[in-house]
C-alpha positions as a printed Julia matrix, in Angstrom:
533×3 Matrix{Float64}:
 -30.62  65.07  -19.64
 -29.98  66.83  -16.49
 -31.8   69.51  -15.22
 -32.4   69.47  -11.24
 -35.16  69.31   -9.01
 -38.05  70.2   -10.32
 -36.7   66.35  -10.8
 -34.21  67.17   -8.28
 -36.05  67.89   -8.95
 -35.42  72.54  -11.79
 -36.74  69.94  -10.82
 -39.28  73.06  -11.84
 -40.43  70.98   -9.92
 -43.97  69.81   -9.05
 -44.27  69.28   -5.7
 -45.55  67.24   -2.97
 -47.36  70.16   -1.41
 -50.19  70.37    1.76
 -52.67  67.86   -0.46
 -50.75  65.36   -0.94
 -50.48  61.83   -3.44
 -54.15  62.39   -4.55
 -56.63  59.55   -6.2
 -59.35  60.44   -8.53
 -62.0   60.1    -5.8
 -63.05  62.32   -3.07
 -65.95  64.96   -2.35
 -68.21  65.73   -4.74
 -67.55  69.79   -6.01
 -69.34  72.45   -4.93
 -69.69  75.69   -6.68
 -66.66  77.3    -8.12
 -64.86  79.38   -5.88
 -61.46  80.51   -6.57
 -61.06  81.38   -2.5
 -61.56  77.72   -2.43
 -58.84  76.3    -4.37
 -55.33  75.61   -2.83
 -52.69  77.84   -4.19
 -49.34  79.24   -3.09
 -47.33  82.41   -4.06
 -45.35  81.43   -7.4
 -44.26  78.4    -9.13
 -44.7   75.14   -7.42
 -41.78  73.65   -8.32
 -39.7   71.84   -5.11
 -37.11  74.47   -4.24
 -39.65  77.83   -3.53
 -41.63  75.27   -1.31
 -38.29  74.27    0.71
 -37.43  77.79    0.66
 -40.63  78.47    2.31
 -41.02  75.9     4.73
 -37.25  76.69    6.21
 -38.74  80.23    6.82
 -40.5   78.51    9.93
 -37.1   77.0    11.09
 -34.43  79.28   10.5
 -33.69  82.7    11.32
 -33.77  84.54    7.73
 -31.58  86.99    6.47
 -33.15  88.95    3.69
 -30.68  90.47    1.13
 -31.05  93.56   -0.69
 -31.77  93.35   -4.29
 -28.57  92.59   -6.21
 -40.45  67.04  -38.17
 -42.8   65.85  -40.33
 -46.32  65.23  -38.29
 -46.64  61.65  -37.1
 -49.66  59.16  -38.86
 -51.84  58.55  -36.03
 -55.05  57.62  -38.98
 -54.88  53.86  -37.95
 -55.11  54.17  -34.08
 -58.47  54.19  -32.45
 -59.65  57.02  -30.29
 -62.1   57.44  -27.78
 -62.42  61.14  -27.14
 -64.37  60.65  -24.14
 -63.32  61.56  -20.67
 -64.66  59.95  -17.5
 -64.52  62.99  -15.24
 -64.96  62.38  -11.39
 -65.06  64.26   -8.17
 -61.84  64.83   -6.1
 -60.89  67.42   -3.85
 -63.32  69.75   -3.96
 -63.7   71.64   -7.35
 -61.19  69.15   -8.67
 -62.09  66.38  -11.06
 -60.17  63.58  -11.8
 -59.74  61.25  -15.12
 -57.43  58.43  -16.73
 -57.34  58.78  -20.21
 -55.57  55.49  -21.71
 -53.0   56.0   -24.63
 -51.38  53.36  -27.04
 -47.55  52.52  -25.06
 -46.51  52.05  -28.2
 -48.01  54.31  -31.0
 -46.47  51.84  -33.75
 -48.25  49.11  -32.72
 -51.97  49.6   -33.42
 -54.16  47.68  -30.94
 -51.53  47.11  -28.76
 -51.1   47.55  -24.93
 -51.98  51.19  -23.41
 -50.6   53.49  -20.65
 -53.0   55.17  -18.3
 -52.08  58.73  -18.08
 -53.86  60.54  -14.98
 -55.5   63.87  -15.11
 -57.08  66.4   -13.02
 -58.74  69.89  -14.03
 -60.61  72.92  -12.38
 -63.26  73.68  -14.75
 -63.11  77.71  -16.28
 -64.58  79.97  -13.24
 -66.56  82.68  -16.09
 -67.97  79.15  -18.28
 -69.64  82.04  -20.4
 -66.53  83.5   -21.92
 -64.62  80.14  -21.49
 -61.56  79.9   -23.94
 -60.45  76.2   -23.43
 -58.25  74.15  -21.75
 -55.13  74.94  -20.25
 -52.68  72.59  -20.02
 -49.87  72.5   -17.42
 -46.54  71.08  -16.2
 -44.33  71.59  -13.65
 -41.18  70.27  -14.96
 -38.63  67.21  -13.84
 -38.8   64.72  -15.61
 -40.72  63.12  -13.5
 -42.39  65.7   -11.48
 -46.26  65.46  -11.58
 -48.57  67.39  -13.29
 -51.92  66.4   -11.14
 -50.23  67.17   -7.92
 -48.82  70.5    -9.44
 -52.27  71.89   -9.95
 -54.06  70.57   -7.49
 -51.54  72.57   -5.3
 -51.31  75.55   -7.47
 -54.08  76.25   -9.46
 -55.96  78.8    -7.41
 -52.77  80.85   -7.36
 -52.78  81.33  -11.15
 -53.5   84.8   -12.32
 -57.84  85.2   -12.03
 -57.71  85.67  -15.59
 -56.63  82.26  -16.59
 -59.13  80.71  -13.65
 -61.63  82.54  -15.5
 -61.68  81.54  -19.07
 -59.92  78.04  -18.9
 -59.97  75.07  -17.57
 -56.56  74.25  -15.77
 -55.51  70.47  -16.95
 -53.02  68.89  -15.1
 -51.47  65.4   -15.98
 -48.88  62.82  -14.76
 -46.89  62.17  -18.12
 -46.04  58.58  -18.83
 -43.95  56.86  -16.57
 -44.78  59.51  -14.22
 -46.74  59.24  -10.63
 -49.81  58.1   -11.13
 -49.1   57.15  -14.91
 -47.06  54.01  -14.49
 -44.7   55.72  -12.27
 -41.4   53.86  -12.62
 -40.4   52.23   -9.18
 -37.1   50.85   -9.16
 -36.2   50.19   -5.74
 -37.76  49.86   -2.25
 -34.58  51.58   -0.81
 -32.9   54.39   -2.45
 -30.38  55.48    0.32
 -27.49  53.83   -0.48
 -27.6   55.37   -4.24
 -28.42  58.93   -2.16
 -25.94  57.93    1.08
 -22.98  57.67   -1.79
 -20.73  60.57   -1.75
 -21.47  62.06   -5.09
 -17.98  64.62   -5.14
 -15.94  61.48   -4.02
 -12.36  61.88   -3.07
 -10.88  58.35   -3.95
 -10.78  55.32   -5.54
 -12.63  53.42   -2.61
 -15.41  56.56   -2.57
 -15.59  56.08   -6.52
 -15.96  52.85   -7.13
 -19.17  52.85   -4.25
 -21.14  55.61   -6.2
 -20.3   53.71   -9.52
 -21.96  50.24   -7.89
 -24.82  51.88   -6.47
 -25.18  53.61  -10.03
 -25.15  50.5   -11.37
 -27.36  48.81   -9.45
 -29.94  51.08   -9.96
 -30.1   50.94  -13.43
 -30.08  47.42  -12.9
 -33.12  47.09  -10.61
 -35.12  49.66  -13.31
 -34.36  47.39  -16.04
 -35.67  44.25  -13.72
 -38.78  46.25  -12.64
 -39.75  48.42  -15.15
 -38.04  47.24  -18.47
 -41.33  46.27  -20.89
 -42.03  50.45  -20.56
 -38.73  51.89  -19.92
 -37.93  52.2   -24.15
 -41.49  53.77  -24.38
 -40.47  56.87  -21.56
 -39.2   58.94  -24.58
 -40.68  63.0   -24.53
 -41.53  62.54  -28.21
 -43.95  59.93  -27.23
 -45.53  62.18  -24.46
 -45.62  65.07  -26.64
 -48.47  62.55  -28.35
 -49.78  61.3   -25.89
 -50.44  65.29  -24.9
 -51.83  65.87  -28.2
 -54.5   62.77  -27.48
 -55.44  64.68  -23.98
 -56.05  67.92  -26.6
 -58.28  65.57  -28.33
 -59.84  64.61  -25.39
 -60.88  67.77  -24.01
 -62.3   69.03  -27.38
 -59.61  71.47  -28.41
 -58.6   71.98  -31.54
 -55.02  73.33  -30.61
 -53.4   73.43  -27.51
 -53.09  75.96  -25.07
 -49.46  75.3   -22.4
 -47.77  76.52  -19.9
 -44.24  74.11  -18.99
 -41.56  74.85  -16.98
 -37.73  73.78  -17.17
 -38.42  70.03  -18.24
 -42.1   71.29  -19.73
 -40.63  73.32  -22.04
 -38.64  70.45  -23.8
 -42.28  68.71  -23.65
 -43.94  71.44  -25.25
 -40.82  71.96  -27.84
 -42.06  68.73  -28.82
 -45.14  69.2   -29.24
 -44.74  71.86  -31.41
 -41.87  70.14  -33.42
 -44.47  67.08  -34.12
 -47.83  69.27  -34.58
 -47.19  72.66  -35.16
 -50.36  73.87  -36.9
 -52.37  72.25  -33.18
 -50.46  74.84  -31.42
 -52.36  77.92  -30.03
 -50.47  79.21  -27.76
 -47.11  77.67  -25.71
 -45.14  79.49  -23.14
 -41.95  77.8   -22.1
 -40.5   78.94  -19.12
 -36.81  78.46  -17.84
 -36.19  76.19  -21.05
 -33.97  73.05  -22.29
 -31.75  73.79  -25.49
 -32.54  70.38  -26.99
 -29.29  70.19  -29.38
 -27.06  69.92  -26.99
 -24.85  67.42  -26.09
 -23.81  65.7   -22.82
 -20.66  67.56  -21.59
 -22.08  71.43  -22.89
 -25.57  70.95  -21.32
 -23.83  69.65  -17.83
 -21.15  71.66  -17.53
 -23.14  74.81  -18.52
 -25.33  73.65  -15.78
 -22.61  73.47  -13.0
 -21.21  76.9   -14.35
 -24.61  78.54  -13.85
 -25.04  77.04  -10.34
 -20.91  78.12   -9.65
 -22.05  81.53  -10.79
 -24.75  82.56   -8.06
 -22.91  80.62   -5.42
 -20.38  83.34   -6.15
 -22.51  86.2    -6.24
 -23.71  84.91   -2.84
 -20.78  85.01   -1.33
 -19.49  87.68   -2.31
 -22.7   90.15   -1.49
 -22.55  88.43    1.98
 -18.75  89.58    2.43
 -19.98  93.18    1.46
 -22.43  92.76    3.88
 -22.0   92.87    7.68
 -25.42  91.6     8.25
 -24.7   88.57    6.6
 -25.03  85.85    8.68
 -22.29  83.97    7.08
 -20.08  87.26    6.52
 -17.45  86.1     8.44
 -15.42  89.44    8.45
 -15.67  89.78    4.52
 -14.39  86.7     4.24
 -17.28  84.41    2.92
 -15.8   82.4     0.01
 -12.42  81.11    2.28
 -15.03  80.61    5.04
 -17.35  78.43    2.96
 -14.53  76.46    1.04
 -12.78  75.67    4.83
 -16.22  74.82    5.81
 -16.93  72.59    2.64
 -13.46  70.95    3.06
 -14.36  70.4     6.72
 -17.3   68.39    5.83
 -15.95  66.75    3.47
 -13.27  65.07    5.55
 -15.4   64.83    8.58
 -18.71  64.66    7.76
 -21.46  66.5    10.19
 -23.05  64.43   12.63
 -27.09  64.99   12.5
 -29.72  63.83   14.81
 -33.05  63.24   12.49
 -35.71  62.03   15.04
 -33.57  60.55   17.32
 -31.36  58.68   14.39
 -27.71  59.81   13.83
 -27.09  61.01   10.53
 -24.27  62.45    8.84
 -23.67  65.7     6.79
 -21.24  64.71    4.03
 -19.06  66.72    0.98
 -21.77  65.8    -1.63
 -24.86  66.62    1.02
 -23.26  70.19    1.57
 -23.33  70.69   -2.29
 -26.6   69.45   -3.1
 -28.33  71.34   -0.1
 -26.39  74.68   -1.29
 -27.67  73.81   -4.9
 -30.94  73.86   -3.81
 -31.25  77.1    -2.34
 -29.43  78.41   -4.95
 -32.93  77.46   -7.34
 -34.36  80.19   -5.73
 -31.35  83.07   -6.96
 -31.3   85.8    -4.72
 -34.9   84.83   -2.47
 -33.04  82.4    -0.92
 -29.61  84.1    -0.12
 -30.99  84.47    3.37
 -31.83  80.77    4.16
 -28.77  79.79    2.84
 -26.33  82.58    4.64
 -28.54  80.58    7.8
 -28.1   77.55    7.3
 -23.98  78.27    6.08
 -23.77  79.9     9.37
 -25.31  77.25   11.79
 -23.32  74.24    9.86
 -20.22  76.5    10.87
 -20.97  76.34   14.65
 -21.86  72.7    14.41
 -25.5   72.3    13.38
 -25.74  70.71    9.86
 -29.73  70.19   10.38
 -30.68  73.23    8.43
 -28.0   72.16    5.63
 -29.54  68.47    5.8
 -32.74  69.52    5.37
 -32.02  71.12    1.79
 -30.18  68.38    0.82
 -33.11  65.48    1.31
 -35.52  67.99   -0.46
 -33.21  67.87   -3.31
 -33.31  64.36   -3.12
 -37.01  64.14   -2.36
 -35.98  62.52    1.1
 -39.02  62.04    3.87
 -39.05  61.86    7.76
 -40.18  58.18    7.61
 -36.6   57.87    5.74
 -38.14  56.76    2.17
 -38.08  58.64   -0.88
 -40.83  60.9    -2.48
 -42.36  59.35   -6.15
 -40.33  60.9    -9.02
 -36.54  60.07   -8.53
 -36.76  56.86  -10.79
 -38.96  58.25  -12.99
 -36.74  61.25  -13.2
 -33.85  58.88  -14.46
 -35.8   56.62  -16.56
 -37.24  59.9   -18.79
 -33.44  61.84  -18.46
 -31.56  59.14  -19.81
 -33.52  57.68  -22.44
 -34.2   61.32  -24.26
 -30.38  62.25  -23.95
 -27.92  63.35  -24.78
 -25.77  60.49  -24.41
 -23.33  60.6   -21.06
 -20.65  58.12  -23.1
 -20.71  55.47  -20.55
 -18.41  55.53  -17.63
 -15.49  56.54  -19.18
 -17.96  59.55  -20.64
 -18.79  60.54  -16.99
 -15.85  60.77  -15.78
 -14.82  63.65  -18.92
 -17.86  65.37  -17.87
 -16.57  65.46  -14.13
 -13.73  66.52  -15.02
 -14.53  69.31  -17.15
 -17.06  70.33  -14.72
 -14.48  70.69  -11.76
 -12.24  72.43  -13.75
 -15.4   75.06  -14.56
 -17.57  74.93  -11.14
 -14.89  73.68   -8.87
 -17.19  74.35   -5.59
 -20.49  72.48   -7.46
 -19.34  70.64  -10.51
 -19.03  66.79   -9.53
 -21.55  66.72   -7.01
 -24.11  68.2    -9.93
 -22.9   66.36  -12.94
 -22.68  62.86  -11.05
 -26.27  62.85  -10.69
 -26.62  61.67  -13.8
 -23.99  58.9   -13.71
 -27.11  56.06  -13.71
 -27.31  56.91  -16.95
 -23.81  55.26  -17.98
 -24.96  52.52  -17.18
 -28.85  52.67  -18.63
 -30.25  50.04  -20.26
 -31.68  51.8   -22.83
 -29.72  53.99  -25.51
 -30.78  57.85  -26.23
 -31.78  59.24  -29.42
 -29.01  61.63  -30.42
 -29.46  65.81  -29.57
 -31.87  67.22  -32.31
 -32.89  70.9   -32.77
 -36.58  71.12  -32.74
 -37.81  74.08  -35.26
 -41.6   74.04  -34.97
 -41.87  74.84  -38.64
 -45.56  76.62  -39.37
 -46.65  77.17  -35.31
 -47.95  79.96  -34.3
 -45.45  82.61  -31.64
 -43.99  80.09  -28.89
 -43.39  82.79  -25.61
 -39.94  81.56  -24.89
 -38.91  83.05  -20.86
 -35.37  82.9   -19.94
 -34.46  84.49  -16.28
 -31.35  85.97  -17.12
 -29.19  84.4   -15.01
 -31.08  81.43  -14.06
 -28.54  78.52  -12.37
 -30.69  75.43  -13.49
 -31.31  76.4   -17.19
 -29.04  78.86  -18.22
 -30.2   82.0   -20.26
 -28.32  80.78  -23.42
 -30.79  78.07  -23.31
 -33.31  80.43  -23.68
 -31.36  82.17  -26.93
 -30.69  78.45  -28.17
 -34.13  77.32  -28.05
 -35.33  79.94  -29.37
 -32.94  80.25  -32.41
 -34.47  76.56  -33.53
 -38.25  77.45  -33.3
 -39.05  79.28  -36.67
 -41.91  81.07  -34.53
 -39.8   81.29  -31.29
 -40.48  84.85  -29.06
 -37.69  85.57  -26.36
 -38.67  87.46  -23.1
 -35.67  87.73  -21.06
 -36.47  87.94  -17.59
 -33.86  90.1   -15.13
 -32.78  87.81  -12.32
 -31.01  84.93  -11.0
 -34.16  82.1   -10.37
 -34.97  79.41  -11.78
 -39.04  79.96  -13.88
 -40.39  83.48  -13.88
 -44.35  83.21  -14.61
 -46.44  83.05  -11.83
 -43.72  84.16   -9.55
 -44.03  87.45   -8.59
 -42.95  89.31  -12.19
 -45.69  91.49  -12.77
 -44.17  92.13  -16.43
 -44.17  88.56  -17.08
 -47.53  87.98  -15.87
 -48.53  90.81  -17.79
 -47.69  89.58  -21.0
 -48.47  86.3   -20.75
 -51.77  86.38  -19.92
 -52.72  88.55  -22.6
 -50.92  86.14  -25.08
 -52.78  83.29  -23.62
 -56.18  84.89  -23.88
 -55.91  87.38  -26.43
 -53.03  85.44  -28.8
 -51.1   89.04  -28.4
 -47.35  87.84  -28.46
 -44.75  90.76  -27.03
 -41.9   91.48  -29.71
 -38.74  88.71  -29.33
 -36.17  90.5   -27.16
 -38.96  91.84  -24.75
 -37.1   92.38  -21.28
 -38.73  92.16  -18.07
C-alpha cells in the first residue's frame, strides 16, 4: 500500500507536534478548558505542520486562488479501562488485545490510548474515535496535538479517543533498525545499474532486519485485525457503535471496520480515502499521476505569474527540470549544523512531493525553496525532504517509518517482487516523468517482505448506517477516483466532493465540510451523495 506521509507519511499524517512522544503519566487534570488544550489550525497530519514551520524560515509567496462478522464469543474481555492523568486534561490508558484473535488465551498486544473527556458531560453523545492516517502514524500523539482545534461542537458532546494502532508507536511500534540513513541516503530515482543495485540492497536489508527484530508480530500488522482490535476499544469505552473520524490511511481502517461490523457503526467519516480493490501498479501509478498533476499546475501558475519567485521569465517547468537534472548529476552540497550534506535527484523529488500535500497552500513555500536551490541553497529543499522522511536534527529518524512498511506491505496489494517494482517504475515514469520513480520506489521494501499480502478486496459494508465519504477533488496523495471507488463498494457509502487540490478536507479550513460533518456526527443527518463543497 502506498500512500505518503501521513506515513511519509498522506502520511495524513499524525505528527510529532510541540508535545512530543508522550507516556501515560503526567499532571493530574484540572477542569476542562478547551483554551487549555493544544490545537493547531487544520489537520495534523506531517505536511501542514512542515508547511507551517518553513513559514518562519523562508520568505513566502502566497498564490492567488487557482464480510460476514467475525466470532469473537470465545475470547475473554475485560471492558475496563485504567484511565490516568497526562498532560493536563489528557488521560492516558493501555487496553491489551488478543495478537492473535484465533488463538484464544494466547499472547496480547498493548494498544495505547489517550482521550479528552466531553467538555458539556450533560448532553455527552459518546466517544469519538480518531486517526490521523500513515500507516503508522499515531493516533495518541495526533490528539494530544489536535484535539482542542476540533470544531467546539465535537469538544462538547464527545470524548476525543485517540490510539496508537498495533504495531504502531507506543503499541509495539515496529523498530527495525538503529540507522535508517543508508535506506533514506539511497537515491530513490536512480540513474544506473551501480545506483540500482544500492537502493535494492538497502531495500533488502531492511526487510531483513524487520523480519530479525520484529518477525513473531509482523504477520499480525494486518488492518483487518486493527479494525478489531478498534471494535474492542468501542467495547471498552461503553459504546454500543462507533463514532470515527480517519484520514487517508484511517479511512481504509474505518472501511474495515465497517466491512467486519456494520450494524456497530454510528457514524464514520473517511476523509481523503484508499480504494481498497486496487492493485499494485493502478494504486501507485495513480498516485504519481496525482502528485505529476499539481506539480504542473504549480508551475505553470508561477510562469503566469511575475511574482513568482521561481517564475523565471515564464519559464518555470524548463527552469525546474534544468534544475532537477542539475541535482541530479551534482547533487547540492548542504551544511546541517556544521555537517556537510548533500541535496540529491531523489531528495529534490521527495521535498517537492511534500509541499505538494498541501495543493495550492503551499505553492508559496515551494516557489521559495525552488528559487533558493536555484542560486545555490538546497537547505530549504532539504528540509522538506527529511520531513518526508521523518528525519531529525540529531540525524535519527522519527517513530513510524518501519511501522509504516510493516502495515503497507502486509495489507497490499502485492508489488510482484523485484521484477514487479521495476513494471511499476516504469509505468510510473512513463505517466509522472518529473515524480514517478522517486514516489513508487518507496515501496520497493516491500519486494522483498517477509510476509505475503492478502489479495485487493472491495469492502461493501453491507447493512451500516451512511459512511460520509470526503474526496478533495484533486487531492495528489489519494486521488478523487478513490473517493468515487470507495464509495461505489460501501452499500451505505455518501460522497462529498471537496473543491481543491490538498490532501484531507475536515478540520481544515472548509467551512462546508465542517458544516456537514458535524451535524452528521451529532445529529446522524447525512448530506445527499454527490454533495459538493
Amino acid at each position: 500500500m502506498t500512500v505518503g506521509p501521513d506515513r511519509q507519511r498522506e502520511q495524513h499524517a499524525g505528527t510529532h507536534a510541540a508535545q512530543g512522544r508522550r507516556s501515560c503519566s503526567g499532571s493530574s487534570r484540572g477542569d476542562p478548558d478547551r483554551n487549555a488544550r493544544p490545537h493547531t489550525l487544520g489537520m495534523m497530519h506531517r505536511p501542514c505542520a512542515a508547511v507551517a514551520a518553513l513559514a518562519c524560515v523562508v520568505s513566502v509567496w502566497v498564490p492567488g486562488a487557482p464480510a460476514a462478522e467475525p466470532d469473537t464469543s470465545a475470547l475473554a474481555s475485560d471492558p475496563a479501562i485504567q484511565w490516568e492523568a497526562c498532560n493536563g486534561d489528557a488521560e492516558c490508558a493501555v487496553l491489551q488485545v488478543p495478537l492473535d484473535y484465533d488463538v484464544a488465551g494466547g499472547r496480547t498486544i498493548g494498544i495505547a490510548l489517550v482521550r479528552y473527556r466531553a467538555l458539556d458531560p450533560q448532553r455527552r453523545i459518546g466517544s469519538l474515535l480518531m486517526n490521523p492516517g500513515g500507516p503508522g502514524a499515531s493516533g495518541v500523539e495526533y490528539v494530544l496535538a489536535a484535539a482542542g482545534g476540533l470544531p467546539a461542537r465535537l469538544q462538547d458532546r464527545f470524548d476525543i479517543i485517540g490510539f496508537d494502532p498495533r504495531g504502531v508507536g507506543a503499541s509495539e511500534g515496529v523498530d527495525c533498525l538503529d540507522d535508517l540513513g543508508p535506506y533514506f541516503d539511497a537515491e530513490w530515482a536512480p540513474d544506473d545499474e551501480a545506483e540500482r543495485r544500492d537502493l535494492e540492497e538497502e531495500a533488502q536489508a531492511l526487510a531483513a532486519a524487520c523480519e530479525q527484530s520484529d518477525g513473531d508480530i509482523l504477520p499480525f500488522l494486518r488492518t483487518e485485525l486493527a479494525a478489531r482490535d478498534m471494535d474492542r476499544i468501542r467495547e471498552a469505552l461503553g459504546d454500543e457503535q462507533l463514532t470515527y473520524v480517519g484520514y487517508s490511511y484511517g479511512t481504509y481502517l474505518g472501511a474495515w471496520y465497517a466491512d467486519q461490523f456494520p450494524e456497530r457503526v454510528r457514524a464514520l467519516v473517511l476523509d481523503a480515502p484508499i480504494d481498497p480493490s486496487l492493485d499494485a501498479i493502478t494504486m501507485q501509478v495513480q498516485q504519481a499521476v496525482g502528485f505529476e498533476q499539481v506539480l504542473d499546475d504549480f508551475l505553470q501558475f508561477c510562469a503566469q505569474q511575475r511574482s513568482c519567485p521561481f517564475h523565471r521569465g515564464g519559464r518555470s517547468a524548463s527552469a525546474y527540470d534544468r534544475l532537477r537534472a542539475e541535482v541530479g548529476a551534482t547533487p547540492l552540497l548542504v551544511k546541517v549544523g556544521g555537517e556537510p550534506r548533500d541535496l540529491n535527484g531523489s531528495r529534490f523529488d521527495l521535498a517537492v512531493t511534500q509541499v505538494l500535500y498541501e495543493g495550492t497552500r503551499g505553492w508559496g513555500q515551494l516557489a521559495g525553496a525552488l528559487d533558493a536551490a536555484d542560486r545555490g541553497d538546497g537547505s530549504d529543499l532539504l528540509f522538506y525532504a527529511d520531513y518526508y522522511t521523518g528525519r531529525i536534527d540529531d540525524g535519527e529518524y522519527e517513530d513510524g517509518q518501519e511501522s509504516f512498511l510493516a502495515i503497507g506491505c502486509v495489507d497490499g496489494p502485492s508489488v510482484g517482487g523485484v521484477d514487479g517494482m521495476r513494471e511499476i517504475e516504469r509505468s510510473a515514469e512513463a505517466a509522472a516523468p518529473r515524480l514517478g520513480r522517486s514516489i513508487v520506489n518507496g515501496s520497493l521494501v516491500c519486494a522483498y517482505w517477509p510476509i505475503p499480502p492478502d489479495p485487493p478486496r472491495a469492502l461493501t459494508a453491507e447493512g451500516a448506517e451512511p459512511i460520509i465519504v470526503l474526496g478533495a477533488r484533486h487531492d495528489p496523495a489519494t486521488p478523487f477516483a478513490w473517493a468515487k471507488g470507495l464509495v461505489a463498494q460501501l452499500e451505505s457509502g455518501v460522497l462529498v466532493s471537496v473543491r481543491g487540490a490538498h490532501h484531507a478536507s475536515f478540520d481544515s479550513g472548509n467551512a462546508c465540510v465542517d458544516r456537514l460533518v458535524v451535524r452528521y456526527l451529532t445529529r446522524l443527518e447525512s448530506p445527499q451523495s454527490g454533495t459538493r463543497c
